[in-house]
C-alpha positions in Angstrom: 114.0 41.2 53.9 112.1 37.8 54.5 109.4 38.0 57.1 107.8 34.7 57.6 105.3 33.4 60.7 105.4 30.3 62.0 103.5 29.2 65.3 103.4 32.9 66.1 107.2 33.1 65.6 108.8 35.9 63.5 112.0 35.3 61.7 113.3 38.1 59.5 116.9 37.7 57.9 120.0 38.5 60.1 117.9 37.2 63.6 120.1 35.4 66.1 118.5 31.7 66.2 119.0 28.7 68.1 117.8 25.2 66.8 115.1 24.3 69.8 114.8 20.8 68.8 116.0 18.1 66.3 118.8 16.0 66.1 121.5 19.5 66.2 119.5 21.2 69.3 121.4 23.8 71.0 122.9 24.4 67.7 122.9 28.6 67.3 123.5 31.0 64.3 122.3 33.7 61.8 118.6 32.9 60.1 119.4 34.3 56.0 116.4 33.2 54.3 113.7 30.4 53.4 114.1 27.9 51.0 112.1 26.6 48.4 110.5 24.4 50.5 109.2 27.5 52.8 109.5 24.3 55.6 113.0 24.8 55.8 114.9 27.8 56.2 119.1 28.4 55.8 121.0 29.6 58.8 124.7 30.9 59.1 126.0 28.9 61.9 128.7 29.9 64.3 131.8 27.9 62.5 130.7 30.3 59.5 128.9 27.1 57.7 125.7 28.1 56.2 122.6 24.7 56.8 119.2 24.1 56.0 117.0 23.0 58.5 113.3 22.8 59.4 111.7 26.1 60.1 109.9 24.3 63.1 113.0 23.4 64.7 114.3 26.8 65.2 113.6 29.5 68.0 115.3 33.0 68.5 118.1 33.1 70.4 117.7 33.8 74.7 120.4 36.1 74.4 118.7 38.1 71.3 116.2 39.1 73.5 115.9 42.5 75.1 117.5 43.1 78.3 115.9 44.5 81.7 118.1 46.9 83.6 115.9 48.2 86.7 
């Protein structure tokens, strides 16, 4: 499993990520793994297509994160 920090940011393969700026923001999906370039990472996006983008460009997902039920 890939476990890469960036700006105190975790991604490990299978996390639910959204891209949080760049030309596609708002754009969500699947993070698989880094690429060569350890810059730019491959994501499975929702219509099933896998893309590279910049590893600065993506966040996790809001609705990967826990839950409070009080």
């Amino acid at each position: 499993m890939i476990d890469t920090r960036f700006d105190d940011r975790t991604f490990r393969e299978g996390d639910e990520v959204v891209l949080a700026r760049g030309t596609y923001s708002g754009t969500s999906g699947v993070f698989l793994r880094l690429r060569p370039d350890v810059k730019w990472a491959d994501i499975t996006e929702r219509s099933g297509a896998i893309r590279s983008h910049p590893v600065q460009w993506l966040d996790h997902c809001a609705s990967a994160a826990p839950v409070s039920r009080n």
